[in-house]
N, C-alpha and C positions, 0 to 999 in steps of 0.2 A: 810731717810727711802727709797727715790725711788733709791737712789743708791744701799742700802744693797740689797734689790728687784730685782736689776738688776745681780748684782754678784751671788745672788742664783739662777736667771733665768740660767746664763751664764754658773755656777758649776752644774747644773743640766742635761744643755745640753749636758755638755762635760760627764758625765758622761753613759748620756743615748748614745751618738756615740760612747766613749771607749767600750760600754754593746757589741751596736753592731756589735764593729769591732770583739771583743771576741767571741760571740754569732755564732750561728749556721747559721741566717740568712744574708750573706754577699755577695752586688752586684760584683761578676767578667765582669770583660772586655772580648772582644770578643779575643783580643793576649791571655791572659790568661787563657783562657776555652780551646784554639788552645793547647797551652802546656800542661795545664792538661792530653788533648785526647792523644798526642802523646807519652807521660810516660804512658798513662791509657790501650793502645795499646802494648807497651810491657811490662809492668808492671803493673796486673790489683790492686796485693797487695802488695803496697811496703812499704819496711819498715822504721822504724822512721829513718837512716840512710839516707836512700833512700828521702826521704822527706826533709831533713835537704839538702843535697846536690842541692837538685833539685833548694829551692828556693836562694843557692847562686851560682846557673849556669843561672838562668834563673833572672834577675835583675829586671824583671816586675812585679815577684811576690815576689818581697822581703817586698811588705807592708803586706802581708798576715802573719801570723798566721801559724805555722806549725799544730795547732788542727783545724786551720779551713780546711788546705789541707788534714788533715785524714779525715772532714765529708765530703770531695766532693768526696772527693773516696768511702766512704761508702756509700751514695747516689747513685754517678757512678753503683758502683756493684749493687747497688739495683735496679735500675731503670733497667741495663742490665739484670737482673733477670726475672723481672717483664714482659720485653718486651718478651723474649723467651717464657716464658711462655702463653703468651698473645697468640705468634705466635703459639707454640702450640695448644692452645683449637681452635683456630680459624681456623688452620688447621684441627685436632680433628673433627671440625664441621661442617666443609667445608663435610669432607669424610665421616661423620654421616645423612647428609643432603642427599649427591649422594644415600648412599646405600637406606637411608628412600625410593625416590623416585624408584630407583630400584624396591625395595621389593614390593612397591605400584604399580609399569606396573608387576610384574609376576604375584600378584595376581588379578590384572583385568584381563588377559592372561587368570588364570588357572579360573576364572570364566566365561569369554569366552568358555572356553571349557567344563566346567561344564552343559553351558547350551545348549553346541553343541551336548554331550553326552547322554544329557534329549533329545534331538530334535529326535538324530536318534534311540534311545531307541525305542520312541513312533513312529515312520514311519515304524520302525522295527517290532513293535508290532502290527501295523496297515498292515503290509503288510501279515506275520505271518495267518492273520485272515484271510486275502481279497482272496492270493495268494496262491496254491498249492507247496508243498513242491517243487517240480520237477520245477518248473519255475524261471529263471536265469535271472537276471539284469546285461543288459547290461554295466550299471555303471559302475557296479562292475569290471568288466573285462580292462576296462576301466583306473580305476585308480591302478589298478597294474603293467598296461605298463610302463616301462622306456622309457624319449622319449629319442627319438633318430633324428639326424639331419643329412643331407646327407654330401657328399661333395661338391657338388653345393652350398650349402647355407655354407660349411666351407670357400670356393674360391672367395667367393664374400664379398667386407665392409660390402654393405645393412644387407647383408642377417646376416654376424657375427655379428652388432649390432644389428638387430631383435632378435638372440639366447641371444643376456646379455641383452637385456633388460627383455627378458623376462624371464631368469637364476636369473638377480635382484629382481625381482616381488616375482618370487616361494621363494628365499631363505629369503625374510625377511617376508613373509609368514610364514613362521618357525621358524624363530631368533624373531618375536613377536607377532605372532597369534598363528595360531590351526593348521597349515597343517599336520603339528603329534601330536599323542599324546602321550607326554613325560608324564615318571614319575621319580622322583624322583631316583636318583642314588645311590644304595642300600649303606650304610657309611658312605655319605658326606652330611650330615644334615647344611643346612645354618643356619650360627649366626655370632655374633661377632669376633670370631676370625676364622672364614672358609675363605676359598681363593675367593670363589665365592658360586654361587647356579651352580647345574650340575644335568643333568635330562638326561635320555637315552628311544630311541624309545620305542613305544610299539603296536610290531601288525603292522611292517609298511614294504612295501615293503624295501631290504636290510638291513643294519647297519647304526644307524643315533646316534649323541650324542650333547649332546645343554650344553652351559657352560656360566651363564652373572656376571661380576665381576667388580671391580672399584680398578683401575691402575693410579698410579700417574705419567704419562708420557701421553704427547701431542698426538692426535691422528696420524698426519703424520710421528714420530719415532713409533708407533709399528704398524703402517701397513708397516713401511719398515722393521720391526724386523719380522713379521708376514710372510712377503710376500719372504724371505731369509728362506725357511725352512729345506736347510741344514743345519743350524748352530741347530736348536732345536728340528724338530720331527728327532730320532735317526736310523728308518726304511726307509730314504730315503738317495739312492746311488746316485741321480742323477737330477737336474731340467736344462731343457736346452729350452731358449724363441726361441721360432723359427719363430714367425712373435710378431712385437709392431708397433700399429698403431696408430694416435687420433683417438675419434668419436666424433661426429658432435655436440655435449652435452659437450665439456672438458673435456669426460673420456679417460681412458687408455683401450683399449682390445689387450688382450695378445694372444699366442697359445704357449700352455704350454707342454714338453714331460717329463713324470717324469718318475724314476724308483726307485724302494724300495727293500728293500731285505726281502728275506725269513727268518722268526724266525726260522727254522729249516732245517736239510738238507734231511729231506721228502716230502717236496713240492716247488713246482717252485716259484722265485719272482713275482712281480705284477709290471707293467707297464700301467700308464696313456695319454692318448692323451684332451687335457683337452684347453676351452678356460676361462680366466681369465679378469675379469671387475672390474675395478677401476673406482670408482664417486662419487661425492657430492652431498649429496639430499639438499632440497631446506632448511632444518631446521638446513647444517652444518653439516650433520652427514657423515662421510667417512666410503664407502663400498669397501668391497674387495669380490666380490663374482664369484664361479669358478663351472662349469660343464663340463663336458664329450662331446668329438663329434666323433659322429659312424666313422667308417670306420679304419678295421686294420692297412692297410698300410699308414694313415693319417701321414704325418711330419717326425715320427722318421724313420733310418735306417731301414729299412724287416731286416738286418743280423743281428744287435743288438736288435733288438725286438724281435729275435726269442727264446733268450733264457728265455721270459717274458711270463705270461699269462697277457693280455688283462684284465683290471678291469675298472667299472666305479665308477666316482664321479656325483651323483646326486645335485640339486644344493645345493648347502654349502659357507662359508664364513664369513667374519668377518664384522662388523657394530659395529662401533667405535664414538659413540658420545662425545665430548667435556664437560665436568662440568663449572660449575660456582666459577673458583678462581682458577682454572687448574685441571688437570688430567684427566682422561677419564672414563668414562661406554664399558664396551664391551661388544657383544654378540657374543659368536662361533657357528658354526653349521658344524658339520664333518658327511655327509651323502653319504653310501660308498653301492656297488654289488662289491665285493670280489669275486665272480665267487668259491663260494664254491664247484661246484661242478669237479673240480679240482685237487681236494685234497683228501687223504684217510681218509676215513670217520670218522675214531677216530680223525680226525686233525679239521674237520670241525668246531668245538665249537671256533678255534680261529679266524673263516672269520665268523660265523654267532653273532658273543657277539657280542654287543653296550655297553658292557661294557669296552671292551680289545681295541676296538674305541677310547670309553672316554679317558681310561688312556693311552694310547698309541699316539694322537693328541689331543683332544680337551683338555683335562687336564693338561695337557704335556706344549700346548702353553700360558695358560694361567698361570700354572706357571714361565714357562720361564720370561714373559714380567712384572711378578710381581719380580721377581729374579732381573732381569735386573734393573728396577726401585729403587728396595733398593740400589743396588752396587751403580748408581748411587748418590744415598743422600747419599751415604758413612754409610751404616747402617751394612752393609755384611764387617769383617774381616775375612780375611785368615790368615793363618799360611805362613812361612819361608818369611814372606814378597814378596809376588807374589802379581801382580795383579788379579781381579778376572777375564777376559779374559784370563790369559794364564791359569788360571787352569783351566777355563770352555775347551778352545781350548785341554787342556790333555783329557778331559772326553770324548772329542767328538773322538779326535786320538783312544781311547781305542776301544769305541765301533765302530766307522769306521773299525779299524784293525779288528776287531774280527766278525766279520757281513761278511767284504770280504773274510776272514780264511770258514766261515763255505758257504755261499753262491758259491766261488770257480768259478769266473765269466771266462769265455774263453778270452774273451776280457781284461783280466787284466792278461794273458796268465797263467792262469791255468789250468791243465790238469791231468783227473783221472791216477794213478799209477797202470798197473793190478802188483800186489804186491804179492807173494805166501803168503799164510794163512791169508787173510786179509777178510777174508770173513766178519767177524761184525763189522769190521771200513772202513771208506771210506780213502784213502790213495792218496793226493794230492800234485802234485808238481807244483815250480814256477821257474821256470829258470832265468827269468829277473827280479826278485826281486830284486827291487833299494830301499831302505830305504832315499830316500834325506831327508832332512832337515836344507835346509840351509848348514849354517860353518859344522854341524856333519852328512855331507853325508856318508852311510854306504854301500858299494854295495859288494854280497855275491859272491865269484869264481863259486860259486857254484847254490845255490839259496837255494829255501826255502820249506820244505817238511814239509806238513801240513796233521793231523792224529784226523778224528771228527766222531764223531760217536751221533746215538739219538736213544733213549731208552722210555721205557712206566712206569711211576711209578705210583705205587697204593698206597692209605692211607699215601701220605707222605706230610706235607706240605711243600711245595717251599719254603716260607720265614725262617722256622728253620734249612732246608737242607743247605741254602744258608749259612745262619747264623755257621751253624757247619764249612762246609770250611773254613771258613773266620778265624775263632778263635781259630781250629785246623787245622791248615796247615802239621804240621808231622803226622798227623793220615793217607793222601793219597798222599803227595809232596814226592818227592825224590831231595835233597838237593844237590847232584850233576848234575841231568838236570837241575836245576835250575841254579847252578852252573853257567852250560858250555853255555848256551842261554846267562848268563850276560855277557862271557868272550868273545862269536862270535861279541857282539854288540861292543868292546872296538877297537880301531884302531888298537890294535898288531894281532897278529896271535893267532889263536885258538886253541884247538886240542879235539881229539874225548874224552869224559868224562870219566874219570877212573884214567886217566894218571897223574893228580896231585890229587890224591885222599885226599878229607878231610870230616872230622867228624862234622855233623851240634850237635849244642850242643842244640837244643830242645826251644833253648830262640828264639821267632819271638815278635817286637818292633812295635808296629803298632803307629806311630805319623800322628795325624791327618792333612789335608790340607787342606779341607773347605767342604762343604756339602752345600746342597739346603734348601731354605726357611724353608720348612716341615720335612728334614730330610729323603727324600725318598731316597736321593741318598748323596753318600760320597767319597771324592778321600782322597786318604792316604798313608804314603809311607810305606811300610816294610822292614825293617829292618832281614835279617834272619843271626845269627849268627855263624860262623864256626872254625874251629881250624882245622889245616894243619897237615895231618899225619906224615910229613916226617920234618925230624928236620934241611933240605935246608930252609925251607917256613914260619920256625917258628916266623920269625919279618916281614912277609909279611900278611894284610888285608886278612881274605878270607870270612868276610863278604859279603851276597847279597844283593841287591837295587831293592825291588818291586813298580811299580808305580801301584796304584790295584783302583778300580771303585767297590762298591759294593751298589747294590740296590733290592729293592721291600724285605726288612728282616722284615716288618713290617704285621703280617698274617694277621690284621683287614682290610688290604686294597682290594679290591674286583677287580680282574678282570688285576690285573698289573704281570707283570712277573716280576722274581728274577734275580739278574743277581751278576754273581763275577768276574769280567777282571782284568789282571794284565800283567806286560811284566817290565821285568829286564831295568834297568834302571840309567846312572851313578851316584856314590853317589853327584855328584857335583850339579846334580840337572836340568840339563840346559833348558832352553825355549825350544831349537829347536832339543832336543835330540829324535833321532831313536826309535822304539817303535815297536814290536813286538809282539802284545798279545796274549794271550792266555784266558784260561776261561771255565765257564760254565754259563747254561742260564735253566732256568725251568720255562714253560707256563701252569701256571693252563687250563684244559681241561673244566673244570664243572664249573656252576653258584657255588657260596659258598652259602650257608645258615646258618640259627641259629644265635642267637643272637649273636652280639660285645663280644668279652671280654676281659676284663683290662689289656692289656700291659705287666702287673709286670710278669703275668706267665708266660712268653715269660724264667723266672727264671728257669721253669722247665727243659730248654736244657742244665743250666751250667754243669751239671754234666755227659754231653752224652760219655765223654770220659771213664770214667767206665762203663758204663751202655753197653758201646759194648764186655765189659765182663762180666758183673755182670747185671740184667735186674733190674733195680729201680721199687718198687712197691709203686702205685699211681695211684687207681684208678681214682680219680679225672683228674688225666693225660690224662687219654686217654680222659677218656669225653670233657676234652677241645678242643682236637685234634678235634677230630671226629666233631667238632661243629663248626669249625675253619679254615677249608682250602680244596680247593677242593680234591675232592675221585682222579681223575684220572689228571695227569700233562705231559709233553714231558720236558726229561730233552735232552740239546744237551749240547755236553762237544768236544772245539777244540783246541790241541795242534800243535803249529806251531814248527818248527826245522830249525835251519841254516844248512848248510852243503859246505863242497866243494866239486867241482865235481868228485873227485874219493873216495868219503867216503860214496856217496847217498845209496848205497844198506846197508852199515854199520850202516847206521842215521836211514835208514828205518826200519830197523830189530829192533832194540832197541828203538823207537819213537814205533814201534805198541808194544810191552812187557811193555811199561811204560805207556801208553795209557788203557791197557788190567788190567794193575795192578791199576790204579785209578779207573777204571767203577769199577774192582770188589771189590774197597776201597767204594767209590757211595752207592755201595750195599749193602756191609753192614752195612754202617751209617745210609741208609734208612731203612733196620728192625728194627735197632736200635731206629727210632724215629717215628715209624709205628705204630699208636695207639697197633694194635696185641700183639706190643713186649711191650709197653708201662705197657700193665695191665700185672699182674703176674699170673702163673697159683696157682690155690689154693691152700691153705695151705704152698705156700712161703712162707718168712720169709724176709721182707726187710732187706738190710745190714746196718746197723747202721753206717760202715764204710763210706761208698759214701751216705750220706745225701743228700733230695732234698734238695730246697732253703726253704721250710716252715717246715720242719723239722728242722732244722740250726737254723730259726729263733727263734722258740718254744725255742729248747736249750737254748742260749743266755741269752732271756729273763728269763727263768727259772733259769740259775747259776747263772744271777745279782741278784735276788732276793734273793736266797741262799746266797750267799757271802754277797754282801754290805748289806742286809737287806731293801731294798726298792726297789722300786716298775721302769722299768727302760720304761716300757710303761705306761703311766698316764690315758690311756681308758683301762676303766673295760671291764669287762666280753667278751676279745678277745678269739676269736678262730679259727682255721684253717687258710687259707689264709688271713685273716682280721688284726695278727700279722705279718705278713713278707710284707702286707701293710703299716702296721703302723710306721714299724721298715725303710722301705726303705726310707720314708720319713720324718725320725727323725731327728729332726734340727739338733744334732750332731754328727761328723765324726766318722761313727765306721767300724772299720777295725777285720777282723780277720785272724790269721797267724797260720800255720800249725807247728807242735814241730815236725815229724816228720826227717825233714832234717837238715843237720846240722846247717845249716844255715836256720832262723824262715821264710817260705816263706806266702807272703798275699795269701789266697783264697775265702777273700769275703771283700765286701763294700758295704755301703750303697748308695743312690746317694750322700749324702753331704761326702763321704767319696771319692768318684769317684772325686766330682767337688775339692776337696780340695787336693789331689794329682793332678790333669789333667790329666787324666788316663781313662781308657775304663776297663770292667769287662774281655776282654782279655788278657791284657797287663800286669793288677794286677799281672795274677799270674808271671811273672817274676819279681817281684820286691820283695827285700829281704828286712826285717824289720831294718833294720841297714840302709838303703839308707835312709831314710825319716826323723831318727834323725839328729841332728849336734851332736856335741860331748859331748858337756854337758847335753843333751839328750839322749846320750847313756849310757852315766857316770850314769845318777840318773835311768835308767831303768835296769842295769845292777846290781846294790847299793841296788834295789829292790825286785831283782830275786828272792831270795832266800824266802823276807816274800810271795810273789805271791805264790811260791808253800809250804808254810807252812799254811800259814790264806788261801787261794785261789784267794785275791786282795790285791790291793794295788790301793794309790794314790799320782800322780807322780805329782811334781810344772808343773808351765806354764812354756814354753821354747818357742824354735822355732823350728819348723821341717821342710822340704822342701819338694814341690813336683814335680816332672817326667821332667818337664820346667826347674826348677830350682829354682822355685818361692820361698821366704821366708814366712813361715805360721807359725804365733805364734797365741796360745791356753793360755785360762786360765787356764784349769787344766786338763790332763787325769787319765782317770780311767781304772785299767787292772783286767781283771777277768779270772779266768779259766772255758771254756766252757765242761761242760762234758755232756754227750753221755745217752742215757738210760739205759746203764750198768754200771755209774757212771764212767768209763773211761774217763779222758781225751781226750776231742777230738781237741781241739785247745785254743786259747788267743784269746780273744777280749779285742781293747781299744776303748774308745770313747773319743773322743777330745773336750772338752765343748769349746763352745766360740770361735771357729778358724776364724780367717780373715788372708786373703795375707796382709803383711807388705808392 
């Protein structure tokens, strides 16, 4: 008996170790967890192949189990899930925690000031009683002096370490107490997803704007991203350190001479004499703070300051503290005397805003350094495989060119042209215009003749003005200047424009290149297509290559100017190609007022290319306007020109008639989106033909109903704007295409119809309805035709379509409908793409 006992002891065991060797739970060796990782590293799912192979190359694991090698992979995966995720929240919470505390110093701050407001309320009202009107406190006079430091105390260490310490004091006096009373920056409400908290002066001596945010980068990189502000604030031509010395503390004091250019070519640029303190406070925190030191002729050249007005910076700067698990809190403070009185009076509203401040520096930088931050964790993808350095370094090329075009510096040997008939454009030429860059140096026989002009616009907004050029380029370009700028930049020879004449065919390709964080700003290439008149040139390119910078198209943003640059550019693409720009720029004059509003009506402009014949009635139009964008702006508009030296008076004549013919293109595209034009006069009749966007939309929804029989918005009782709401955000792709031409062209989408081609509401319309099927999606929408215009729809299987990239998009089923008009005319096809994902 104790034998049979023992053998079932023995069958038992062996049993329960074969469980284990089976079973899920089984000890690996430290060699064999080694092999695992190194398959698990390039192969995180490999297949039963892959597995089978592995454990007869690797002979250590050949005791193993090939299902026990698929649960260590499955585990692997899991566990590496787990960990990422981990690492997220923890990060997540790390950045939940900074901003908690943030939020909890602004609002002790602004309760600070709450009770600083009560104080002098009641001293105010006590004084009121006590005091006759006529009697002045000296106080007061007091603190609206700018101080000012001599050059004695500029000449001496002592004395320039007394000025930053005591420029350090004042300025985080104001980066975290009460020295101003900031409020709130009319637009940019803090939350969750805001860049930072931004608040702009009020009531205080000059222009001040205060910005505090949390950036996932070390304090010492972006006080050196900070302290580099050529590379981000876009109004500065120039920083040159003219004295760097220690001080007696481990800080840095600098003597700083900076120069900025003028927004417009009505007033003179602004020049800084400034000294700069870098230090560590005793809690870790790195300052960068910077002030003004009197005396004109302090540091820079008298010859090259003369072409400057003199401006101060009161103190200002950055205070960079450290978080807990990395990244940093930061505070800006950009506090400026622009010396408004300078300037013609209607210009003044852009030296006296603390809002044009904000967005112009303090805004500006802390986008940058948040930009900067993403690219580095690799969050930011570009297009054409560029790094994002070289396409930041194009952004800046653009508007560097175009700043030196309109500003026209002596020193960078520009000089006014007296020009017969030139009276309302300025006419500038550059004789040593070197375009270097590297391997694609480009230098002119000639030089470079530059034709800028600035204008006063009434009731137009900047961001839909800007908007309209952008996406109607043949409403005010001429495709032969265009042309002949791309042809000066190529290494062959040029000639004056006319001489190969060709026909632009109206198709412009705008493929995007990357944009900022927010979306304020976008570089992008254009594409403008041509056909060669003459039948020598007929298998030769006469495509153009625009490199174009377009910003501020967004109306809800308060206080930013619009801007459109562009400059021809080879199709090849290259890093260190020549760059030429040209452009326009429009600086709202007036504070905006009235409430925010929603985006989508930004819809109301697609149609502006009729509407400069045909006036679109909507009263709701204007009101938006009118509610929406400053009354009074400065548009400045500068065209540069190559030429060689015995063509200049040639280049010139015809640079100012094409100069002459876009202002009076400007102009009429500005009536055209000028509240005025906007509303109809009475008893009009809107054109049923050129529908707004909520007209379109009403349609649509109304012929799905009619035809399919159900219902194609699922919220009741929509109306007016509420459906082209509804519709734009409709989870699926709906396109609509014009019958019109011979060929079916798109003239609307929705956004999932935008994202599901890769496509802009530009671009749309050059894309013809046969590009987007493959062939057997042509076949069954062709197979169709005919019940679509019998019943008015059809539905067509799942297929695959493609979009704009080339991307494969299969759908589970579209639906096509005929959209008709209030006349019951046809007015276009709508399909809708249920179900679409990229393959």
């Amino acid at each position: 008996m104790a034998m049979v006992a023992q053998q079932h002891r023995e069958s038992s065991s062996g049993s329960m170790n074969k469980h284990l060797d089976c079973g899920k739970y089984v000890r690996y060796t430290a060699e064999q967890v080694e092999a695992l990782e190194r398959v698990y590293a390039e192969c995180p799912k490999p297949s039963s192949l892959r597995r089978q192979q592995l454990i007869r190359e690797c002979p250590i694991l050949s005791n193993i189990e090939p299902k026990q090698i698929k649960v260590w992979f499955q585990n692997r995966r899991c566990r590496e899930k787990q960990r990422k995720e981990s690492t997220g929240l923890q990060s997540v919470n790390r950045k939940l925690t900074a901003m908690n505390k943030l939020l909890m110093e602004e609002n002790d701050r602004l309760q600070k000031q709450v009770s600083q407001l009560i104080s002098e309320n009641g001293y105010m009202h006590q004084q009121l009683q006590t005091t006759s009107v006529g009697t002045t406190d000296p106080s007061c006079e007091s603190a609206v002096t700018a101080p000012q430091h001599s050059l004695r105390d500029a000449n001496n260490p002592a004395g320039l370490l007394s000025i930053a310490e005591e420029t350090l004091a004042e300025f985080l006096s104001k980066a975290t107490g009460t020295a101003v009373n900031w409020v709130q920056m009319p637009g940019m409400k803090p939350g969750p997803d805001s860049v930072g908290i931004f608040a702009i002066s009020h009531r205080c001596l000059g222009v001040a704007a205060r910005a505090c945010g949390l950036v996932s980068l070390e304090p010492p990189k972006i006080a050196e991203i900070l302290k580099d502000r050529n590379t981000w604030f876009r109004d500065c031509r120039n920083l040159e350190i003219f004295t760097m010395f220690q001080a007696g503390n481990g800080g840095t004091i600098e003597l700083l001479y900076t120069q900025t250019y003028a927004p417009t070519i009505l007033a003179p640029a602004r020049d800084f004499w400034t000294l700069r303190y870098t230090t560590t406070l005793e809690n870790g925190s790195l300052v960068v703070c910077e002030r003004s030191l009197s005396g004109t002729g302090a540091g820079p050249n008298p010859a090259a300051a003369s072409q400057f007005v003199r401006a101060d910076i009161l103190p200002s700067g950055y205070l960079i503290r450290p978080c807990d698990g990395g990244g940093s809190i930061i505070h800006i403070v950009d506090h400026l005397n622009l010396g408004a009185w300078s300037v013609p009076e209607v210009l003044r509203p852009l030296y006296e805003s603390s809002k044009v401040v904000a967005q112009k520096m303090t805004i500006a930088a802390l986008r940058y350094i948040r930009q900067i931050a993403q690219e580095t964790s690799g969050e930011v993808v570009y297009g054409l495989g560029r790094q994002p350095a070289v396409l930041r370094t194009f952004s800046q090329r653009l508007i560097r060119g175009f700043n030196d075009a309109i500003n026209g510096f002596s020193d960078d040997s520009w000089s006014i042209l007296n020009f017969d008939g030139a009276e309302d454009v300025v006419v500038a030429v550059n004789s040593s215009k070197n375009l270097s860059t590297g391997t694609n140096a480009v230098s002119f026989l000639g030089g470079i003749l530059c034709v800028k002009a600035s204008m006063l616009l009434q009731n137009v907004p900047p961001g839909v003005l800007i908007r309209f050029l952008r996406e109607h380029r043949s409403e005010w370009a001429d495709f032969n200047v265009d042309a002949y700028s791309a042809a000066a930049l190529k290494a062959s020879s040029y000639s004056y424009p006319g001489m190969r004449p060709t026909r632009f065919t109206g198709s412009q390709i705008i493929m995007p290149l990357g944009h900022t964080i927010e979306h304020e700003e976008m570089l992008e290439m254009i594409r403008l297509e041509g056909d060669p008149l003459s039948h020598e040139d007929a298998y030769i390119s006469r495509d153009i290559h625009l490199l174009q910078m377009c910003s501020g198209v967004d109306e809800n943003t308060v206080g930013a100017c619009s801007e459109l640059v562009f400059a021809p550019i080879d199709e090849m693409f290259p890093d260190d190609a020549p760059l030429l720009p040209s452009g326009f720029r429009v600086n709202p004059l007036d504070p905006k007022s009235g409430d925010l509003q929603d985006p989508l009506t930004s819809f109301k402009t697609l149609d502006l290319t009729s509407s400069l014949e045909v006036r679109p009635a909507a009263n709701h139009a204007a009101g938006y306007a009118a509610s929406s964008f400053s009354a009074r702006s400065v548009l400045t508009l500068a065209f540069q020109f190559p030429f060689e030296r015995n063509l200049q008076e040639s280049v010139a004549t015809f640079a100012c008639q094409y100069v002459r013919s876009v202002i009076s293109s400007v102009q009429r595209v500005s009536m055209a989106i000028s509240p005025s034009s906007l509303s109809p006069a009475i008893g009009q009749k809107p054109s049923i033909r050129s529908p707004e966007a909520v007209t379109l939309a009403h349609w649509i929804c109304q012929s799905y109903s009619y035809h399919v029989g159900a219902e194609l918005l699922r919220t009741d009782s929509l109306s007016g704007e509420l459906i082209l709401k509804t519709l734009w955000h409709h989870q699926d792709a709906i396109l609509c295409c014009s019958l019109k031409q011979a060929l079916p062209v798109l003239t609307f989408a929705n956004q999932a119809g935008l994202d599901m081609l890769e496509t802009t509401l530009v671009a749309l319309q050059d894309i013809t309805l046969d590009k987007i099927f493959d062939d057997s999606g042509r076949k069954a929408m062709f197979s169709e035709f005919a019940k679509i215009t019998q019943q008015g729809f059809s539905y067509l299987p799942g297929g695959i379509c493609l979009s704009t990239m080339g991307r494969h998009v299969s759908y589970e089923q579209a639906i096509v409908w005929k959209v008709a008009a209030e006349d019951n005319a046809v007015h276009c096809l709508a399909f809708a793409f249920v179900n679409w994902s990229f393959v």
